[in-house]
mmCIF file of the C-alpha atoms, coordinates in Angstrom:
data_MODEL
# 
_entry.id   MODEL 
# 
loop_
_atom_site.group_PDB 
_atom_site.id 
_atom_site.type_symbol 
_atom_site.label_atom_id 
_atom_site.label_alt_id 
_atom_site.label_comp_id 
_atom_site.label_asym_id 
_atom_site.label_entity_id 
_atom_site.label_seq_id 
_atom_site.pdbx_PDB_ins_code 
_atom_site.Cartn_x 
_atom_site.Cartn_y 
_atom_site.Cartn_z 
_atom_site.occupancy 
_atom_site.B_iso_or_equiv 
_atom_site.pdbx_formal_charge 
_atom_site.auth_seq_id 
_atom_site.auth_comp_id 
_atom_site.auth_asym_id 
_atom_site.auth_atom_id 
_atom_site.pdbx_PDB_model_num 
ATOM 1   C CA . UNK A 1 1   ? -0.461  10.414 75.097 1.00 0.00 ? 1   UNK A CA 1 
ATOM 2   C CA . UNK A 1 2   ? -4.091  9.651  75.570 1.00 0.00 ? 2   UNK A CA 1 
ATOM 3   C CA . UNK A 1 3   ? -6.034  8.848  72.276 1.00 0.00 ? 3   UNK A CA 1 
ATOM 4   C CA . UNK A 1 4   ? -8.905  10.726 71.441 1.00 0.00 ? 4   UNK A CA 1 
ATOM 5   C CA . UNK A 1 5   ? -12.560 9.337  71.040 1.00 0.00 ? 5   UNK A CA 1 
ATOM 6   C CA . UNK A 1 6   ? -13.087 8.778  67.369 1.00 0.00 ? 6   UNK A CA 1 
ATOM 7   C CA . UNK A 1 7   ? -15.668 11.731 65.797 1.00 0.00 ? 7   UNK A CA 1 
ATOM 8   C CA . UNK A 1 8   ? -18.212 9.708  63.341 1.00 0.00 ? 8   UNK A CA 1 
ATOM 9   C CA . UNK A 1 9   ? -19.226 13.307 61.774 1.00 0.00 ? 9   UNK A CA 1 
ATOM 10  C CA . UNK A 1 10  ? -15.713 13.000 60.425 1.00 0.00 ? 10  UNK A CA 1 
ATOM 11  C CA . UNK A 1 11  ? -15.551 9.607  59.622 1.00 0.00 ? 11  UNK A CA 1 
ATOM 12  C CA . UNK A 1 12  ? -19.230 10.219 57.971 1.00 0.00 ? 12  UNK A CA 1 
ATOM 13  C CA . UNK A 1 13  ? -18.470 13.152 56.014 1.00 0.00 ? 13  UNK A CA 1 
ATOM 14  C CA . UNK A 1 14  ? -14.691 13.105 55.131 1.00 0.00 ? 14  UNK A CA 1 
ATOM 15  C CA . UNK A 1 15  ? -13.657 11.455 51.405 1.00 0.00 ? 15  UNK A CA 1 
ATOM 16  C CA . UNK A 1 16  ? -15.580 10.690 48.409 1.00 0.00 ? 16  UNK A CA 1 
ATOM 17  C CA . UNK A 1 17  ? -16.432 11.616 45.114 1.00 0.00 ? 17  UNK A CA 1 
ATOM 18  C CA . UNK A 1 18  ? -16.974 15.837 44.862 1.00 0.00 ? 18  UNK A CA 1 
ATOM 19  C CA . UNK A 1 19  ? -20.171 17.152 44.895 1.00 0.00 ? 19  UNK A CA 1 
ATOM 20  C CA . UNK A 1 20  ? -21.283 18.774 42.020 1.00 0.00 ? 20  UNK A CA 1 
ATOM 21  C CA . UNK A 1 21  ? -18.957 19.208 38.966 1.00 0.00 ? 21  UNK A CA 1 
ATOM 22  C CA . UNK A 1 22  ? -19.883 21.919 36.132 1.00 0.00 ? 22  UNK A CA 1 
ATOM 23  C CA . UNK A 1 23  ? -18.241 20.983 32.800 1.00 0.00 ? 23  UNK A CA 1 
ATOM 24  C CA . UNK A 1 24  ? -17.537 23.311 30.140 1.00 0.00 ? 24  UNK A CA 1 
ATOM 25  C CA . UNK A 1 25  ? -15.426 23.642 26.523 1.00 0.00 ? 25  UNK A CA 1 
ATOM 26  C CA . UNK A 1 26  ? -13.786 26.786 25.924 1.00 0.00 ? 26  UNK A CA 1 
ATOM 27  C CA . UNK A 1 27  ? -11.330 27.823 23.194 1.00 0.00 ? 27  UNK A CA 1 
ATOM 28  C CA . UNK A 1 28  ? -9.782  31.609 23.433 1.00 0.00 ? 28  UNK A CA 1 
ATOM 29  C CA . UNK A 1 29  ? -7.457  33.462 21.323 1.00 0.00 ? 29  UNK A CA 1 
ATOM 30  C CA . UNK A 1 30  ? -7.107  36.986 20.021 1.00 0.00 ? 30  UNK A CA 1 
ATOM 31  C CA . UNK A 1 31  ? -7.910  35.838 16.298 1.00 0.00 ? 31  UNK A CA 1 
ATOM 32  C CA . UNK A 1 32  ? -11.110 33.654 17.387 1.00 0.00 ? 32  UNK A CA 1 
ATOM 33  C CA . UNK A 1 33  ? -13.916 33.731 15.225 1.00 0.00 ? 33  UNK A CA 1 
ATOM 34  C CA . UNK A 1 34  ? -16.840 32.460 16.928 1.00 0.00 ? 34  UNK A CA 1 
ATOM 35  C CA . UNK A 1 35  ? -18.897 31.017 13.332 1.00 0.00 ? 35  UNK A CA 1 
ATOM 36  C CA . UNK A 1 36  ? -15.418 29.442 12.431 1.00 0.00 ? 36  UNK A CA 1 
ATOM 37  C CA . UNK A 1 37  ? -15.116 27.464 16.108 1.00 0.00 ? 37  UNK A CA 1 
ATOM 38  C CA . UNK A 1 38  ? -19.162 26.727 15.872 1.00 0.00 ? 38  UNK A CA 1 
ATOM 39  C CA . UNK A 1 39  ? -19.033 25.290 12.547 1.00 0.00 ? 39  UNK A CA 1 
ATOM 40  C CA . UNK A 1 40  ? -15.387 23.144 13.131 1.00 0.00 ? 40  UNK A CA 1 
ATOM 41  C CA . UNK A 1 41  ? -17.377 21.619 16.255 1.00 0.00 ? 41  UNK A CA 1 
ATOM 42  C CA . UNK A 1 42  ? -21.227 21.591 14.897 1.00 0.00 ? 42  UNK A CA 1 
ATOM 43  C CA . UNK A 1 43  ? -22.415 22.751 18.101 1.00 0.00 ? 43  UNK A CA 1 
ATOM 44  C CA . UNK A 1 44  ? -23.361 26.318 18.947 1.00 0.00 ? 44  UNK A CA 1 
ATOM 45  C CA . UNK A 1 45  ? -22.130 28.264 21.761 1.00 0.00 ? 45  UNK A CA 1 
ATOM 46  C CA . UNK A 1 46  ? -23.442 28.927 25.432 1.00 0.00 ? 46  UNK A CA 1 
ATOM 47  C CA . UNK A 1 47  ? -21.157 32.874 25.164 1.00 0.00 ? 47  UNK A CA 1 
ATOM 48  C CA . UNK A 1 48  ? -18.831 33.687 22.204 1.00 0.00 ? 48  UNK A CA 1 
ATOM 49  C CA . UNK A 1 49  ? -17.149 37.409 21.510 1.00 0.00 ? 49  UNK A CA 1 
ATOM 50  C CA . UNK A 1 50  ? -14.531 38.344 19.430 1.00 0.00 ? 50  UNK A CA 1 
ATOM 51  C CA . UNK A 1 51  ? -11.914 39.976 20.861 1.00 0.00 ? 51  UNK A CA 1 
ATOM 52  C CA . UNK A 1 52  ? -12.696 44.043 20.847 1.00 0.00 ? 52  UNK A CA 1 
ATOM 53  C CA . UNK A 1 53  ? -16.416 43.319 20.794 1.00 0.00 ? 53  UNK A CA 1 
ATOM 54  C CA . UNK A 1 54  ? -18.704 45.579 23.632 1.00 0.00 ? 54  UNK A CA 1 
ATOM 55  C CA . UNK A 1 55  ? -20.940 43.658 26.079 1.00 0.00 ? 55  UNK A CA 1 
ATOM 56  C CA . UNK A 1 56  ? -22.558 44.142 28.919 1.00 0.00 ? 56  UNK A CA 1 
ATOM 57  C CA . UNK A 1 57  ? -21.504 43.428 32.235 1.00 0.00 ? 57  UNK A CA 1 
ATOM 58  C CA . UNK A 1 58  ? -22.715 43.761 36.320 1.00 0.00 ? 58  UNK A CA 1 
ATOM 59  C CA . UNK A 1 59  ? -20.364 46.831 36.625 1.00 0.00 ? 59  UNK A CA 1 
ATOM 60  C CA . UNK A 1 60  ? -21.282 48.326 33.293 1.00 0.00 ? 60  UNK A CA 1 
ATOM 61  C CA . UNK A 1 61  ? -19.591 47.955 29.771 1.00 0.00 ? 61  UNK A CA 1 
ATOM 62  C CA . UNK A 1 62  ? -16.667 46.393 29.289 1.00 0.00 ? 62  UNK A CA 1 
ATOM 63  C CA . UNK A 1 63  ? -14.414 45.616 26.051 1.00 0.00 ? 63  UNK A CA 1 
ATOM 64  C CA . UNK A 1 64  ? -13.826 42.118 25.619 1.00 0.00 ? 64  UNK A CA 1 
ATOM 65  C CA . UNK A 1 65  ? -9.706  41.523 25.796 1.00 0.00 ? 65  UNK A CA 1 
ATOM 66  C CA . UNK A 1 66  ? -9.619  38.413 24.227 1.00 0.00 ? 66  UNK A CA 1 
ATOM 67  C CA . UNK A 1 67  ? -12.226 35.986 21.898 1.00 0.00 ? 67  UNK A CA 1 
ATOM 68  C CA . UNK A 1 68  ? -13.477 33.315 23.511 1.00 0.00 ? 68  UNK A CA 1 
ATOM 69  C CA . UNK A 1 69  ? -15.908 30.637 22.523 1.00 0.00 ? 69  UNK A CA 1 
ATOM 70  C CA . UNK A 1 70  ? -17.524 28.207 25.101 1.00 0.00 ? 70  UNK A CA 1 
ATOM 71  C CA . UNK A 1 71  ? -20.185 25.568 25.445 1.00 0.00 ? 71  UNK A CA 1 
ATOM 72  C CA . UNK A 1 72  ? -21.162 24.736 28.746 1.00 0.00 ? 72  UNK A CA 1 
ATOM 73  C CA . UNK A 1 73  ? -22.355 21.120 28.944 1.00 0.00 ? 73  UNK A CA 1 
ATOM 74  C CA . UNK A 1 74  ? -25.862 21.052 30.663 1.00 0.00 ? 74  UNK A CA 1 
ATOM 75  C CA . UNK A 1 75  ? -27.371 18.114 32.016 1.00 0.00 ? 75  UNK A CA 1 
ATOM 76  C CA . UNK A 1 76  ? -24.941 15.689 34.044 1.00 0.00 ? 76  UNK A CA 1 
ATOM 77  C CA . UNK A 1 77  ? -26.715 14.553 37.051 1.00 0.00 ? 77  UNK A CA 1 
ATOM 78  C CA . UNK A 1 78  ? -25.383 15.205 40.184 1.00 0.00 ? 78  UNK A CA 1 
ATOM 79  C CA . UNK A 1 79  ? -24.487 11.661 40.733 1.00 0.00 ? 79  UNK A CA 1 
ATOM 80  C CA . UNK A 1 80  ? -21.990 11.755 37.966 1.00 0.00 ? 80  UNK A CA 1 
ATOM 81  C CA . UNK A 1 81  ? -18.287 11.889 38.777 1.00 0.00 ? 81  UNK A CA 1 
ATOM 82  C CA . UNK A 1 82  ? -15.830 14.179 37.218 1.00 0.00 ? 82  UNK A CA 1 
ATOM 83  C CA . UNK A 1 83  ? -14.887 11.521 34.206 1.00 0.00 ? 83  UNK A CA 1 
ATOM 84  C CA . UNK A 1 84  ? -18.040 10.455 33.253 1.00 0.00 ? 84  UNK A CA 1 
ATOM 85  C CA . UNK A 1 85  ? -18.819 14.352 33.037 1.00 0.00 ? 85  UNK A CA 1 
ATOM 86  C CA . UNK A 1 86  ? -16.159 15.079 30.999 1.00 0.00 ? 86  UNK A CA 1 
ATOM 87  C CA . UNK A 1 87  ? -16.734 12.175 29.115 1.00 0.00 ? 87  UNK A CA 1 
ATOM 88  C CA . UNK A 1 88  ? -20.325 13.023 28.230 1.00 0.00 ? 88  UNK A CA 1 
ATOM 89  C CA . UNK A 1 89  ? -18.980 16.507 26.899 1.00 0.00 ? 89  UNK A CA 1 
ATOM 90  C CA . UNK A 1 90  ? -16.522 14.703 24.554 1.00 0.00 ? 90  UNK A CA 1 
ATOM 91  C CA . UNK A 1 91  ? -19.217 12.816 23.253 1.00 0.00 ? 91  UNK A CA 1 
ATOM 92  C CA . UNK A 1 92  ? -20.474 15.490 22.003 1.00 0.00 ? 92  UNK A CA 1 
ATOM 93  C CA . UNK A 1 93  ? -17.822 16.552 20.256 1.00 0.00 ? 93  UNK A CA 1 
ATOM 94  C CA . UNK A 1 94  ? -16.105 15.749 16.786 1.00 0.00 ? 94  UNK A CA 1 
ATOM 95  C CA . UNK A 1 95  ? -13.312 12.725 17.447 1.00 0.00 ? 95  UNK A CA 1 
ATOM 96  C CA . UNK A 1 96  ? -11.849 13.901 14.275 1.00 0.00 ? 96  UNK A CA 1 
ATOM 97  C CA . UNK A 1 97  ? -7.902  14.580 15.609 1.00 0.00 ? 97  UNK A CA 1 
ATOM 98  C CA . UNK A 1 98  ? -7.374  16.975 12.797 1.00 0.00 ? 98  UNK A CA 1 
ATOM 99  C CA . UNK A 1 99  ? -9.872  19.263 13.673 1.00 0.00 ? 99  UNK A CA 1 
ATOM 100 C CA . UNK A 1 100 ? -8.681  19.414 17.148 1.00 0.00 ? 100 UNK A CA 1 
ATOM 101 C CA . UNK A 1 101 ? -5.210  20.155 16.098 1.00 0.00 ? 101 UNK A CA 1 
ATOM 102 C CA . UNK A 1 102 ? -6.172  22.737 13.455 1.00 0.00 ? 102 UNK A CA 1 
ATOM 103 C CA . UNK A 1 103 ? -8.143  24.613 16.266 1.00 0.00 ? 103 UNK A CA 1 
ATOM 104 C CA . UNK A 1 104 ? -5.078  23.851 18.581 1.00 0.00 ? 104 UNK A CA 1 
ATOM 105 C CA . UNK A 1 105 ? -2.659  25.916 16.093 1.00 0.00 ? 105 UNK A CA 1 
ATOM 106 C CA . UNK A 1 106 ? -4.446  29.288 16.463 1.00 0.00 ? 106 UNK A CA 1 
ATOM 107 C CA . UNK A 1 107 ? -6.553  28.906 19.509 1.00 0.00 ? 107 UNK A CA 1 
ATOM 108 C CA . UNK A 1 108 ? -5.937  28.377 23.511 1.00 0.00 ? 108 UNK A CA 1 
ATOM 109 C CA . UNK A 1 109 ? -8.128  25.226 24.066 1.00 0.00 ? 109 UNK A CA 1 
ATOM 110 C CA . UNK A 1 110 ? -9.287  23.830 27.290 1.00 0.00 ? 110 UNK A CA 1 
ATOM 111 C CA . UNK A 1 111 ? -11.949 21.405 29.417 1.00 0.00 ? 111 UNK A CA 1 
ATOM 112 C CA . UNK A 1 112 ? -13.274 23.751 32.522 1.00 0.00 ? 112 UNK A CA 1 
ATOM 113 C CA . UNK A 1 113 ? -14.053 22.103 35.370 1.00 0.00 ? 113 UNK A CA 1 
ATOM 114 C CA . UNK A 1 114 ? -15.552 23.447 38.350 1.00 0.00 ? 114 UNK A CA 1 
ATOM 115 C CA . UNK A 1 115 ? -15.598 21.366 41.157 1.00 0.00 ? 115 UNK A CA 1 
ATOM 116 C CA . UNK A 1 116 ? -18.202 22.069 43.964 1.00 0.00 ? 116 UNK A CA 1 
ATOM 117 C CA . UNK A 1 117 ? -17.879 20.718 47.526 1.00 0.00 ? 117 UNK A CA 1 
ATOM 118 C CA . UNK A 1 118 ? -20.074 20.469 49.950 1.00 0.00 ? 118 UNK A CA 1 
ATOM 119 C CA . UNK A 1 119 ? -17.666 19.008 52.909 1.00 0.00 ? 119 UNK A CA 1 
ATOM 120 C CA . UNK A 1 120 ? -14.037 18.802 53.182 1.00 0.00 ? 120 UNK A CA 1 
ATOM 121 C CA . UNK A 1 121 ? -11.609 16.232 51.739 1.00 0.00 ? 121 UNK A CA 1 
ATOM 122 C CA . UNK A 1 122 ? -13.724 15.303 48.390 1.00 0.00 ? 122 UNK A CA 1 
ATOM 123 C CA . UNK A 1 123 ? -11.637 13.708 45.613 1.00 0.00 ? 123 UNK A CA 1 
ATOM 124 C CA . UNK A 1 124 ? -11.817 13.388 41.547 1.00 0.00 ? 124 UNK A CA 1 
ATOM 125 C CA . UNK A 1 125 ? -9.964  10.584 39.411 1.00 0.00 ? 125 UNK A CA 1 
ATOM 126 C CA . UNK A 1 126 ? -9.888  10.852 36.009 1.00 0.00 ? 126 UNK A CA 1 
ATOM 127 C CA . UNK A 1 127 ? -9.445  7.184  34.036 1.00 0.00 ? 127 UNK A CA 1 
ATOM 128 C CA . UNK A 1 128 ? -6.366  6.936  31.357 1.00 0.00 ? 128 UNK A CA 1 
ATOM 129 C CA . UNK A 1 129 ? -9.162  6.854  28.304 1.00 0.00 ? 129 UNK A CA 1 
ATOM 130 C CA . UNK A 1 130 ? -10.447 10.398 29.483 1.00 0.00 ? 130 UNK A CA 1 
ATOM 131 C CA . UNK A 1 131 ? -7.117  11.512 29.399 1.00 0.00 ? 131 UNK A CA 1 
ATOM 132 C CA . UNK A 1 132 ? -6.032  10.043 26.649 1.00 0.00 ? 132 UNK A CA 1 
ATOM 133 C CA . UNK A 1 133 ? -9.057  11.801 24.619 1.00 0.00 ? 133 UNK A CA 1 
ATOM 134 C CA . UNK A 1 134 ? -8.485  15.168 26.310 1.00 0.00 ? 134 UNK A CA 1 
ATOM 135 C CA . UNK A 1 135 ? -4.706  14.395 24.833 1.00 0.00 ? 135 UNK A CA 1 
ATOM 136 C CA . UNK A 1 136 ? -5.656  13.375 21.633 1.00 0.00 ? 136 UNK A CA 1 
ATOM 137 C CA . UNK A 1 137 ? -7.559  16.263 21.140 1.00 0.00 ? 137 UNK A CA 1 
ATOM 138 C CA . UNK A 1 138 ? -5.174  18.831 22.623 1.00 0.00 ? 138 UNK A CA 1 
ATOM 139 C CA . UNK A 1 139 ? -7.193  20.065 24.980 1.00 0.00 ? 139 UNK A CA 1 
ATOM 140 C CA . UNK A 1 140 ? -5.622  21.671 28.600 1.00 0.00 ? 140 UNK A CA 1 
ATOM 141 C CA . UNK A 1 141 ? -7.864  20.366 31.810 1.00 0.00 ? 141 UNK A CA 1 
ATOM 142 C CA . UNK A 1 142 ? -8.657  23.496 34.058 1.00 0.00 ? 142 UNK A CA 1 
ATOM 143 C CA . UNK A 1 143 ? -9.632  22.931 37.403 1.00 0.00 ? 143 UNK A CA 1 
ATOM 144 C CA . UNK A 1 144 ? -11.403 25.379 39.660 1.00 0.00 ? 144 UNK A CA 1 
ATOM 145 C CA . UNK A 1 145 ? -12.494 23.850 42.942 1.00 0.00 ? 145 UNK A CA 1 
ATOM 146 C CA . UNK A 1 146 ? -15.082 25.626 45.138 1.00 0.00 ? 146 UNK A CA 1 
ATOM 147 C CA . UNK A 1 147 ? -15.690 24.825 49.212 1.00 0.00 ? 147 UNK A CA 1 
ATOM 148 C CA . UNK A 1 148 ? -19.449 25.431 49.280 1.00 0.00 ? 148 UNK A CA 1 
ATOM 149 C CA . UNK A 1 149 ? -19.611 24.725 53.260 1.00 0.00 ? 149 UNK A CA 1 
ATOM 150 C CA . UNK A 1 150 ? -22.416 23.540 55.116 1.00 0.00 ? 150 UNK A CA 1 
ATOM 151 C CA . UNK A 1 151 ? -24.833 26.355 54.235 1.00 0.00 ? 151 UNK A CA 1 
ATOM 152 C CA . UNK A 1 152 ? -24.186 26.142 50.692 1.00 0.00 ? 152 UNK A CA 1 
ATOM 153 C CA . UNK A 1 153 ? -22.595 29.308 49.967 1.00 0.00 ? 153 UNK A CA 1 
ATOM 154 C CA . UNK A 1 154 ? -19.312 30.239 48.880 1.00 0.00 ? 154 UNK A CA 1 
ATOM 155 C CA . UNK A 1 155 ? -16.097 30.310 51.402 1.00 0.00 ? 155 UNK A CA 1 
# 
């Protein structure tokens, strides 16, 4: 079989750390009370609804089906990998472990991550310590991973 010359636009653009990553806190439940979940956490939401409240939406109005509460976390350079991100987030968070297992008993809670790619083959590693704090505080990681392509838009 006759070997094939090697492509350095592979070798140069296949592996490494993901491009982009958008971090984000979200707890959800039907019995969510927004105030309650801001004032457990002392930090004010990015969204919050409870669940039956109206809003607003691209196709018109639409009745929220569940209450959710999230706080996007602004500000991680794009140089920062995936842990550090989530590690930043967590920072600014309570460590209190009861807190995080009160809000665990009556709400769905979880780290969103979405993970943006540029080029093909990108990776994320999380270290033990991030998932031992994720753990600790019962929180579910969520991963939604996006192929951007070379024009930057959405595949």
């Amino acid at each position: 079989m006759a070997e094939l010359p090697p492509d350095e636009s592979i070798v140069e653009t296949a592996g490494g750390e993901v491009d982009r990553v958008r971090v984000c806190l979200r707890a959800s439940s039907d019995q969510l009370d927004p105030e309650a979940i801001s004032l457990a956490l002392g930090v004010s939401p990015t969204f919050a609804a409870r669940k039956g409240d109206r809003r607003s939406t691209r196709g018109g109005e639409s009745v929220q089906c569940t209450g959710v509460w999230y706080v996007d976390f602004a500000g991680a350079p794009e140089e920062w990998t995936l842990g550090e991100a989530i590690a930043a987030l967590l920072d600014r968070l309570p460590s209190d472990q009861q807190v995080w297992k009160v809000l665990a008993e009556h709400h769905d809670l979880e780290v969103y991550c979405g993970l943006h790619l540029s080029e093909w083959n990108r990776g994320a590693e999380l270290a033990p310590s991030v998932l031992r704090r994720l753990a600790d505080q019962h929180l579910t990681l969520s991963l939604d991973i996006y192929f951007e392509g070379d024009d930057g838009g959405a595949s």
